[in-house]
C-alpha positions in Angstrom: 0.0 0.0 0.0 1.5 3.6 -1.1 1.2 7.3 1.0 1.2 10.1 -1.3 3.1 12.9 1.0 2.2 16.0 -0.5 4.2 19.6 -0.7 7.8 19.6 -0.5 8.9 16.1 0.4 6.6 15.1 -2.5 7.5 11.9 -2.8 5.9 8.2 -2.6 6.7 6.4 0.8 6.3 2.8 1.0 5.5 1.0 4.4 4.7 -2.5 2.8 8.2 -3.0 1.0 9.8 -3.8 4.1 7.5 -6.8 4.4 10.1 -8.9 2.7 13.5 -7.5 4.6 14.8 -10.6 6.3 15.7 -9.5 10.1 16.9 -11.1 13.0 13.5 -10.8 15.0 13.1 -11.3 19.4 11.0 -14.2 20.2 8.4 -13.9 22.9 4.7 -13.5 22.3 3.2 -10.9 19.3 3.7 -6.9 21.1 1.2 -5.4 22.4 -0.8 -2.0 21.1 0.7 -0.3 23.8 4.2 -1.4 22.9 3.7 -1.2 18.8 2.3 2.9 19.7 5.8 3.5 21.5 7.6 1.6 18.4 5.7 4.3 16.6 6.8 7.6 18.2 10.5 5.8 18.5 11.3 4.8 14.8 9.2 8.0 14.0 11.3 10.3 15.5 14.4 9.0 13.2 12.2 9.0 9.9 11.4 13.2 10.5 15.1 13.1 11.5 16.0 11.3 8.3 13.4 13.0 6.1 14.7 16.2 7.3 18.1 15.6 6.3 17.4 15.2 2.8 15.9 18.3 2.8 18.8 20.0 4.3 21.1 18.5 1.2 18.7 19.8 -0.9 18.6 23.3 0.7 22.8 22.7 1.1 23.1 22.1 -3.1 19.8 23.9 -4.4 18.2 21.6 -5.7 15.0 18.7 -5.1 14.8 16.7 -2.7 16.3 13.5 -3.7 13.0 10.8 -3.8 14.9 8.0 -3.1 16.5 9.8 0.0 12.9 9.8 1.8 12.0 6.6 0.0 15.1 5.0 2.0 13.8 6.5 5.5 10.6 5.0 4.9 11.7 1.6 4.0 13.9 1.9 7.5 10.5 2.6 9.5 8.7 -0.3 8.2 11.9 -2.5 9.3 12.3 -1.1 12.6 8.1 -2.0 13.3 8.7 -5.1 11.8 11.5 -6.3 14.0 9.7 -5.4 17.5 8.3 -9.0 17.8 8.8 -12.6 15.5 5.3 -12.2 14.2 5.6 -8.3 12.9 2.6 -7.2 14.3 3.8 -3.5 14.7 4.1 -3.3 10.9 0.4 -4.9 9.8 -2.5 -2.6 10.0 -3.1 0.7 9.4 -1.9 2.2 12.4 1.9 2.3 11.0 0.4 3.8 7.4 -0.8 6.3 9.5 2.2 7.3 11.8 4.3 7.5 8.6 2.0 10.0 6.9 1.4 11.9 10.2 5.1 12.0 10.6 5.7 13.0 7.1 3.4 15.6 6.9 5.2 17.4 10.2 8.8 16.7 8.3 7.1 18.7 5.2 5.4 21.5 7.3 9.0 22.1 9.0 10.5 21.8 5.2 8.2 24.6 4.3 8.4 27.0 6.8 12.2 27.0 6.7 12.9 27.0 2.7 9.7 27.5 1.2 11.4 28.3 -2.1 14.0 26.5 -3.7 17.6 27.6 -3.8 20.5 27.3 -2.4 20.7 28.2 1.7 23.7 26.9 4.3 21.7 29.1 6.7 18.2 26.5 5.9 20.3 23.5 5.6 21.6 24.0 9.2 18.1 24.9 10.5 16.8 21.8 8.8 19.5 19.4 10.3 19.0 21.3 13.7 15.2 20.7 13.4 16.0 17.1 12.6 18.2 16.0 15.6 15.9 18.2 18.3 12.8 16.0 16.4 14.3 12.5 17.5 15.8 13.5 20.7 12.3 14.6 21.6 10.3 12.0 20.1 12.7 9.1 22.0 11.9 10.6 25.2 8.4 11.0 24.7 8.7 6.8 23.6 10.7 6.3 26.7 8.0 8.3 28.7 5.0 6.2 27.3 6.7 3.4 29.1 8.1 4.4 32.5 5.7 7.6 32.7 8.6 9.6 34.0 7.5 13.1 33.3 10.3 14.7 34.8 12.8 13.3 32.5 10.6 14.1 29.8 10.5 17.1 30.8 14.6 17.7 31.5 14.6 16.4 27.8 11.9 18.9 26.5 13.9 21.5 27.9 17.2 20.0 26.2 15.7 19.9 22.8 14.3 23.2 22.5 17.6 25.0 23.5 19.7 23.1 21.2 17.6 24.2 18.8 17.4 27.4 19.6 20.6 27.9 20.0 21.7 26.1 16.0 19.1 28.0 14.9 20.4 31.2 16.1 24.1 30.7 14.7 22.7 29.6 11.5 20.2 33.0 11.1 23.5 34.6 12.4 25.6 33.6 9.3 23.0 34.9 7.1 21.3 33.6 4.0 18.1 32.4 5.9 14.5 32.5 3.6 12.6 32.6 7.1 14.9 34.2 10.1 12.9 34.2 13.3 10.4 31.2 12.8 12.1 29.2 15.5 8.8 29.3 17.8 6.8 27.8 14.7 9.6 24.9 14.3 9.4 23.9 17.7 5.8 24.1 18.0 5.6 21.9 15.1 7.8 19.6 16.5 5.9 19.2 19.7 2.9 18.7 17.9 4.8 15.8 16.7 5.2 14.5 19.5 1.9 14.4 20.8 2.7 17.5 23.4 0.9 20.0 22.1 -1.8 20.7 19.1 -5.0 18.6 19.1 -4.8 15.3 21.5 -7.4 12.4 22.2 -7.7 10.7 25.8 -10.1 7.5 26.7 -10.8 7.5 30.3 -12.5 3.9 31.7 -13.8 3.3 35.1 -13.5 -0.4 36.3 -16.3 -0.5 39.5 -16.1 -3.2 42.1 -18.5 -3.7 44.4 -17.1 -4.9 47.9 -19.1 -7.5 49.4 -19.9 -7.4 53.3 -18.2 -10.5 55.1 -21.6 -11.7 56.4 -23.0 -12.0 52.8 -20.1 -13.4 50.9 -21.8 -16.9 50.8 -25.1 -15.5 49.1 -22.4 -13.9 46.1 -20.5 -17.5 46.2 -23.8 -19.3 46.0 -25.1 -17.4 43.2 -21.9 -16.3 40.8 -23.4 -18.0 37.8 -26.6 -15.7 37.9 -24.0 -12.9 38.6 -21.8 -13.5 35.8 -24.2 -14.2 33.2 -24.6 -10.3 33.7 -21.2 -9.7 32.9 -20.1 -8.8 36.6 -16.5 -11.0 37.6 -17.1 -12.5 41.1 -14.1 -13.3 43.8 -13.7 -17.0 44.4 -14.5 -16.2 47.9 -17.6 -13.6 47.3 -15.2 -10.7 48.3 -16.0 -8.5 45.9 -17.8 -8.4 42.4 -16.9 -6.3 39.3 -18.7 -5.2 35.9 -16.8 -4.2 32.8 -15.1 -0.7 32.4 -17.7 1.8 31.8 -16.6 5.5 30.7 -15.9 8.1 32.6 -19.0 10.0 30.6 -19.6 13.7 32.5 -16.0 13.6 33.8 -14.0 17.2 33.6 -10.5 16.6 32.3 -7.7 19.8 32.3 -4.0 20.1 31.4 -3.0 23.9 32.3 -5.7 25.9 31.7 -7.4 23.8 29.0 -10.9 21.8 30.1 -13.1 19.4 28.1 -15.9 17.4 29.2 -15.8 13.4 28.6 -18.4 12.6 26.3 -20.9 9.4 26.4 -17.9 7.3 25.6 -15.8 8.4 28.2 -13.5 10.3 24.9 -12.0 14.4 25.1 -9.8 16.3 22.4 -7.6 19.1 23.8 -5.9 21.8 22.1 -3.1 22.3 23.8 -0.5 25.2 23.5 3.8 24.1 23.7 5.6 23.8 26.7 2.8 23.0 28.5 2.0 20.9 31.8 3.2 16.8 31.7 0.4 15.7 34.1 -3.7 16.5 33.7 -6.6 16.1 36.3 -9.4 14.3 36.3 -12.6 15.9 38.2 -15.8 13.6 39.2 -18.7 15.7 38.0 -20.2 15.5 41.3 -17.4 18.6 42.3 -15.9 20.0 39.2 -13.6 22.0 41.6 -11.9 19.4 42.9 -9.5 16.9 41.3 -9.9 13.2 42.4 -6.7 11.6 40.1 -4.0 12.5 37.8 -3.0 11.4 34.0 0.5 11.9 32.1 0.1 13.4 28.4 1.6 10.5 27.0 -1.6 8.5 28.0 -3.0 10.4 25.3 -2.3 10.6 21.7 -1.6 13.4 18.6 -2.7 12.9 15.4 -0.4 10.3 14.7 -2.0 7.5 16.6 -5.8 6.6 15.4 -7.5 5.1 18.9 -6.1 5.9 22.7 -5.1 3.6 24.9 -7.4 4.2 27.9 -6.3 5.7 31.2 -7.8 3.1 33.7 -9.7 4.2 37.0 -10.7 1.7 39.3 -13.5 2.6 41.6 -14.4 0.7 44.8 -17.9 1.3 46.4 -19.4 -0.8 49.5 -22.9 -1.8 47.4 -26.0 -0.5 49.0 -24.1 0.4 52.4 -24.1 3.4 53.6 -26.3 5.0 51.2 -29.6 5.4 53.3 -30.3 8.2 55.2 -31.1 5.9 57.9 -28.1 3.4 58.6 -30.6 0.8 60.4 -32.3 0.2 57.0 -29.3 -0.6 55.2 -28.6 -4.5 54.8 -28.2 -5.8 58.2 -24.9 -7.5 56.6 -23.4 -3.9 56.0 -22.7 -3.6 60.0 -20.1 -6.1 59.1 -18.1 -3.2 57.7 -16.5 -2.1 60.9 -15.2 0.9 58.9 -18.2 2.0 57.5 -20.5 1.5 60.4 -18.4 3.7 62.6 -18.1 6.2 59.7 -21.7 6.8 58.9 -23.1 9.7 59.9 -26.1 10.5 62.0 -29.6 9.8 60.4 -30.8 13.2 58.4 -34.4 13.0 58.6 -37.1 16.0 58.0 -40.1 15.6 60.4 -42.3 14.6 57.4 -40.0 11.9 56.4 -39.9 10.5 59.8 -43.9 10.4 59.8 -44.4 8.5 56.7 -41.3 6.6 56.0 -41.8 5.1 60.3 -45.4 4.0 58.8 -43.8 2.3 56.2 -41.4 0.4 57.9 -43.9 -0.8 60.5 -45.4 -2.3 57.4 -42.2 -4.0 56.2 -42.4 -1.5 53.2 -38.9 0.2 52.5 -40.8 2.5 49.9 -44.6 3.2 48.4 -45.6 1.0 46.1 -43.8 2.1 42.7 -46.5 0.5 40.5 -49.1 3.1 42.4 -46.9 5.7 43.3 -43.6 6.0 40.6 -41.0 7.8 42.2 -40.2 9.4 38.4 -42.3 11.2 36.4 -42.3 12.4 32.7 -42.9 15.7 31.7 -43.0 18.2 28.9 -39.0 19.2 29.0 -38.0 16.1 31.0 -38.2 13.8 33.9 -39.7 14.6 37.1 -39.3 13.6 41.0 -42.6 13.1 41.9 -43.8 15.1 44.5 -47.4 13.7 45.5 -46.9 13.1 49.5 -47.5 9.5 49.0 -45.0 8.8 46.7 -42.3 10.4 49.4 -39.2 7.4 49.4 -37.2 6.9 52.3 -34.7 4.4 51.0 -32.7 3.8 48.0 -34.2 1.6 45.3 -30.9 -1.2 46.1 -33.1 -4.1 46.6 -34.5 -4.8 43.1 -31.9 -6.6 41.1 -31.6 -9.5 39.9 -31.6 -12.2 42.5 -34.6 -11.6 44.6 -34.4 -13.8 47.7 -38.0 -11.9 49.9 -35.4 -10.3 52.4 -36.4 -7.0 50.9 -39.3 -5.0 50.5 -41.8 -7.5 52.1 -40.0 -8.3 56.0 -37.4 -6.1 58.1 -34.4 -9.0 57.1 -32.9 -6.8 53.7 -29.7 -9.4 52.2 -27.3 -7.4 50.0 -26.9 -9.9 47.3 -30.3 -8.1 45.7 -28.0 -5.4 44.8 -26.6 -6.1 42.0 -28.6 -5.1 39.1 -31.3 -3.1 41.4 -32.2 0.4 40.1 -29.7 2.1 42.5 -26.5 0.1 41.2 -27.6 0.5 37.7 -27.0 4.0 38.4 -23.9 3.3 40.1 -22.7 2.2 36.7 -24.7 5.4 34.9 -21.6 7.5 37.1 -24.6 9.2 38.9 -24.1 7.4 42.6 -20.6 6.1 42.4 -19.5 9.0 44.6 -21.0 7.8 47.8 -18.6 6.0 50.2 -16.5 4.6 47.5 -12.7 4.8 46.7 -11.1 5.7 43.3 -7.5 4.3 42.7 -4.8 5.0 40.1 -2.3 2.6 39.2 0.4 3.8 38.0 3.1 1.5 37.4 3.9 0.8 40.8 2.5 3.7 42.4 -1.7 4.1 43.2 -3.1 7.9 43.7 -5.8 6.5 45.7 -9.1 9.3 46.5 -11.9 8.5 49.1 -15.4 9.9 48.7 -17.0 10.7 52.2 -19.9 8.2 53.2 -22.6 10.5 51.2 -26.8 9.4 51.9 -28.4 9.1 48.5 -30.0 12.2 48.8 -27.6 14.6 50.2 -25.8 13.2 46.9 -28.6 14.2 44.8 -29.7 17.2 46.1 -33.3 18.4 47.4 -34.2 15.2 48.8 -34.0 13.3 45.2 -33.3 9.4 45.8 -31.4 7.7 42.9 -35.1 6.5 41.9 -36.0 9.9 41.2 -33.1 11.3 38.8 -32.1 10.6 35.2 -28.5 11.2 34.1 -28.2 14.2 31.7 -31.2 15.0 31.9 -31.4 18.5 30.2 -33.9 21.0 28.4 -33.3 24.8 27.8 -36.2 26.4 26.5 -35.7 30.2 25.4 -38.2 32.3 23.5 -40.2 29.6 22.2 -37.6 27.2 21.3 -36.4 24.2 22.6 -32.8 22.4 23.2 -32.0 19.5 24.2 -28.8 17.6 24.4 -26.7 18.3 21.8 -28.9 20.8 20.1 -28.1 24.8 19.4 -30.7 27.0 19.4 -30.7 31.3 18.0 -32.8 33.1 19.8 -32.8 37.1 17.9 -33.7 40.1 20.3 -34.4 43.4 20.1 -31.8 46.0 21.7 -33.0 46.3 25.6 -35.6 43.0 25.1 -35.9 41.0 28.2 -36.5 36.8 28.1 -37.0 34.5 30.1 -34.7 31.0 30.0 -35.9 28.6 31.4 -33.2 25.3 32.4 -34.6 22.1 33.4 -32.2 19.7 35.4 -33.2 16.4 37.0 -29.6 15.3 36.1 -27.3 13.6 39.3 -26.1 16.3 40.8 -28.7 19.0 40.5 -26.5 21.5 39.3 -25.8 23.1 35.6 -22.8 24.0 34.4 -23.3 27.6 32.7 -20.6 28.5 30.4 -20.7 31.8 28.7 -18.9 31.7 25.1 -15.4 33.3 25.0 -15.5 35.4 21.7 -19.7 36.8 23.4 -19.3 40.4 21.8 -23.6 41.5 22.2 -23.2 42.8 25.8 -25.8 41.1 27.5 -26.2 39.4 30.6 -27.7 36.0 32.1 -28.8 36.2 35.9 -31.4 34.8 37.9 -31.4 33.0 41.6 -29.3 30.5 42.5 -26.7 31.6 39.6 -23.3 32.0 40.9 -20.5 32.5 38.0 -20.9 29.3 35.9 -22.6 27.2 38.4 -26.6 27.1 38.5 -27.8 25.1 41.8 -31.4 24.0 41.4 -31.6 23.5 45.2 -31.5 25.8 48.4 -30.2 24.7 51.6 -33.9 23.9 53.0 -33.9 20.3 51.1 -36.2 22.3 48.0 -35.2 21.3 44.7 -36.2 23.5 41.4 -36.1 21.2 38.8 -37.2 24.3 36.6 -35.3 26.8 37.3 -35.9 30.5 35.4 -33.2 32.5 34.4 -33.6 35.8 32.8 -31.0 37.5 29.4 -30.8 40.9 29.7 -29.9 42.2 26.1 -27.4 45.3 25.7 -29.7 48.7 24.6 -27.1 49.4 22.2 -25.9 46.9 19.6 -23.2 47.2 17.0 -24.3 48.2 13.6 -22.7 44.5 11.9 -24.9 42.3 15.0 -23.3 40.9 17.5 -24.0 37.6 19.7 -23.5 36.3 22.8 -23.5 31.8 23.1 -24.2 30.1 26.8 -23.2 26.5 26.9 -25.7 24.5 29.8 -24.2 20.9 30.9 -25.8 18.6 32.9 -23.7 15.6 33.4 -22.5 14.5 30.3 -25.4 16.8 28.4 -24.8 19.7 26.8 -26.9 22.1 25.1 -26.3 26.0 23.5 -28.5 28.7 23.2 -26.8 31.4 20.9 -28.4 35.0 21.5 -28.4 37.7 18.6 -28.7 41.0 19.0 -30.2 43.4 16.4 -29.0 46.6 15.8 -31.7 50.1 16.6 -33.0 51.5 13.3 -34.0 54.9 12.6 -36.2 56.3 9.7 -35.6 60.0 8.4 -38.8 61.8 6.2 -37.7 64.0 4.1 -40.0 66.5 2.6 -38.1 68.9 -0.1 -40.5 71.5 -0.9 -44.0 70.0 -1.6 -45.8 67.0 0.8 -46.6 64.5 -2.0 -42.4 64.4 -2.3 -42.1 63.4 1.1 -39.3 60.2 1.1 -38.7 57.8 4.3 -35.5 56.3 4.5 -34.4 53.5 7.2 -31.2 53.6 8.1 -29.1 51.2 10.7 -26.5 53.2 13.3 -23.2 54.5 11.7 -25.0 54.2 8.2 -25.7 57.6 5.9 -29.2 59.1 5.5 -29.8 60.3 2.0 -31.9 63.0 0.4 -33.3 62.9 -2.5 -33.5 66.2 -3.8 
């Protein structure tokens, strides 16, 4: 299969005529993707480094670049993939067709900033080779770095590249005879971007949950692990624990510096990120967007040379249905088996009216009302609703519902945790709507672990305004705004007057109960969003008295004076891992002028926009 690098290194580079080299090749088993993406950035450092080169002879004589020059440093990068294991797995695929173009293409944008014109240059010839050798010192540290996830020797070599280059670049421009003096920034910037350090980068983040399984009902998980794992959950040989399959980290803030992106629904983010930038990013739970819970290295994601991520693994530890109620004598009588967790729990947070109905309840053997004749969610015009009537009021979380139903739940005061698994409140564990309450995130890094405990949290003080997991939906968001309507993932343009007043109204019955109001950075129309409970970018759609507005109205205020081209000022609203935009357009004042020369049947009206002329006809 041929690449077609276009531009100044215009020649055709050929992966697949390495596939007959005969090399001395390691035995072992085939690599790994992990170990064929650091081949990758290795061997791809030394083909810029190469493909630079024969630029710089051609800058050196005057003339093209030589095709068989670049052909040669391709046919080298095939070998070098092909020899990382016996079966040559590094060079099949399209992953290595990929790198080389990718690589290429940053070899021909250095190429064309430095001699864009062809002619003879010592001065671009050194710059080129300088260029060259900073390329594969940085490129086999970041390799290095994907493996041992040192960031400060990255770093140290960072620093050692860009002042060698600096510094050859500087005597060369000093000799004289450069095309382009001064573009040392751009050259290094492009070089980074090789390297997957700065420009446009992709990240995966997974969360692998485990549930940990109180000693006193580690039989009932033994007993039934073929019910369990026909789910997909992996059970402990000895009932210890239980875990499902990685879910992504959808809703999750991720920032290196000063850039931020939320995860998406499949747990992805892109970053543009500037050069010399931060080594390490944060990961924020979107519970508290404030505060970081772990840490990744920007070599656990990848430029534009690699096509999929390899995903930065969380695992996240909660303690099943214990410790979630608001009353801790109604969680599984097998969670006072956690010695921890019983001793940690904190007092019972009950309103008077809960106490009332929910003791009535439970001197029925009821743990909730009846959710066939009282649902504790409710569908609405813009979303989902908590219901409200007084007799659908829960007092528990909905954890005894899954999928092994012994009668210890619901119907008698003895509650067994093995009906957690697959009951509405672990299901939402998985969602990433509950897995903050009393549960442990870990990082394994090599062979260190960032480890980050969440407080014992009651399902409500979790969800805000009394909301049990039964009674939210994850990302669930609707902006309505003069008349129209978005929902996740949509844009709406609302047009107003200069001074109009609307109304916006946000509906949230997402996890957390708050929205994430982000005002748009090039907003030029001069108006303003306000309303209660809006504080900067956050919008709380509860009070501190347990009331939660799942409707909250906001009110834009547009400017009285608006530029005569229009102007505009975009919101972003995220709920979770929902987001929806609501773009409003001003519209500049108009002013007519009559004009009445001499006789009233003449008269003319003329409309005219600021800073425009008014003409008379005569």
């Amino acid at each position: 299969m041929n690449v077609r690098v276009s531009g100044v290194i215009g020649v055709v580079l050929v992966l697949a005529s390495a596939v007959g080299v005969q090399a001395k090749r390691p035995g072992g088993p085939p690599a790994d993707a992990a170990t064929c993406s650091q081949a990758r950035m290795l061997n791809g450092g030394k083909f810029t480094n190469r493909a630079l080169r024969c630029a710089a002879k051609a800058a050196a004589g005057g003339g093209k670049i030589a095709k068989g020059c670049v052909h040669k440093a391709a046919v080298q990068f095939a070998k070098s993939l092909k020899k990382i294991d016996r079966a040559g797995t590094c060079a099949r695929g399209f992953e290595g067709q990929v790198a080389l173009t990718q690589f290429a293409s940053f070899a021909d944008d250095v190429v064309s900033e430095v001699h864009p014109i062809r002619g003879r240059s010592r001065c671009d010839a050194a710059k080129l080779k300088a260029a060259g050798d900073a390329v594969e010192t940085l490129l086999t540290a970041v390799a290095k770095a994907r493996q041992d996830l040192d960031m400060t020797s990255l770093g140290a070599s960072r620093d050692s590249s860009s002042g060698t280059l600096r510094t050859a670049v500087a005597a060369a421009e000093q000799a004289g005879g450069c095309q382009s003096p001064g573009d040392v920034e751009t050259i290094w910037l492009t070089l980074q971007n090789a390297g997957g350090l700065a420009g446009p980068i992709r990240g995966l983040v997974q969360i692998s949950k485990a549930i940990t399984v109180p000693p006193d009902a580690q039989p009932d998980f033994v007993d039934n692990h073929a019910t369990l794992e026909a789910q997909g959950f992996t059970v402990a040989d000895d009932g210890s624990s239980i875990t499902g399959p990685p879910d992504p980290a959808a809703g999750w803030k991720v920032a290196i510096g000063d850039q931020e992106a939320r995860l998406d629904t499949s747990g992805s983010f892109i970053l543009d990120l500037p050069g010399d930038g931060p080594l390490e990013g944060q990961l924020f739970h979107p519970s508290d967007p404030s505060t970081p819970v772990t840490r990744f290295f920007i070599v656990e994601t990848v430029g534009v040379t690699e096509l999929v991520p390899t995903p930065i693994q969380l695992d996240l530890a909660t303690q099943g249905s214990c410790g979630m109620n608001t009353d801790p004598a109604k969680d599984p009588p097998s969670c006072h088996s956690f010695r921890a967790l019983t001793h940690g729990h904190p007092r019972p947070r009950l309103t008077p009216a809960q106490e009332l109905f929910c003791s009535n309840l439970w001197d029925q053997g009821m743990f909730n009302p009846d959710p066939a004749q009282y649902p504790p969610l409710l569908t609405g015009e813009l979303g989902t609703y908590a219901n409200t009537d007084p007799n659908a009021m829960q007092c528990n979380c909905l954890d005894y519902d899954g999928y092994i139903q012994t009668g210890e739940r619901g119907d008698s005061g003895v509650k067994g945790a093995i009906s957690y698994p697959g009951s509405k409140c672990q299901m939402q564990v998985s969602a990433g709507c509950c897995d903050n309450e009393a549960a442990t995130i870990k990082r394994r890094v090599l062979a260190l672990v960032d480890p980050y405990h969440f407080p014992v949290l009651h399902c409500p003080d979790n969800h805000k305004g009394e909301r049990f997991c039964q009674s939210v939906q994850k990302g669930d968001l609707t902006v309505v705004a003069k008349g129209q309507t978005a929902h996740d993932g949509d844009t709406i343009d609302v047009t107003l007057a200069p001074g109009e007043n609307t109304p916006v109204n946000v509906h949230n019955n997402g996890c957390y109960g708050e929205t994430i109001v982000s005002p748009g950075f090039f907003n030029n129309a001069g108006g303003v969003l306000t309303g209660p409970r809006l504080t900067g970018e956050s919008l709380k759609h509860y009070d501190d008295s347990g009331n939660y507005y799942t409707d909250s109205n906001l009110t834009y205020f547009s400017n009285l004076d608006c530029p005569s081209g229009g102007a505009s000022d975009k919101y972003d609203f995220q709920v979770d891992d929902a987001d929806a935009t609501v773009i409003f357009h001003c519209t500049p004042t108009t002013t007519t002028t009559t004009t009445c020369p001499g006789f009233q049947d003449s008269c003319v009206s003329t409309t005219t926009m600021p800073e425009t002329t008014t003409t008379t006809l005569p």
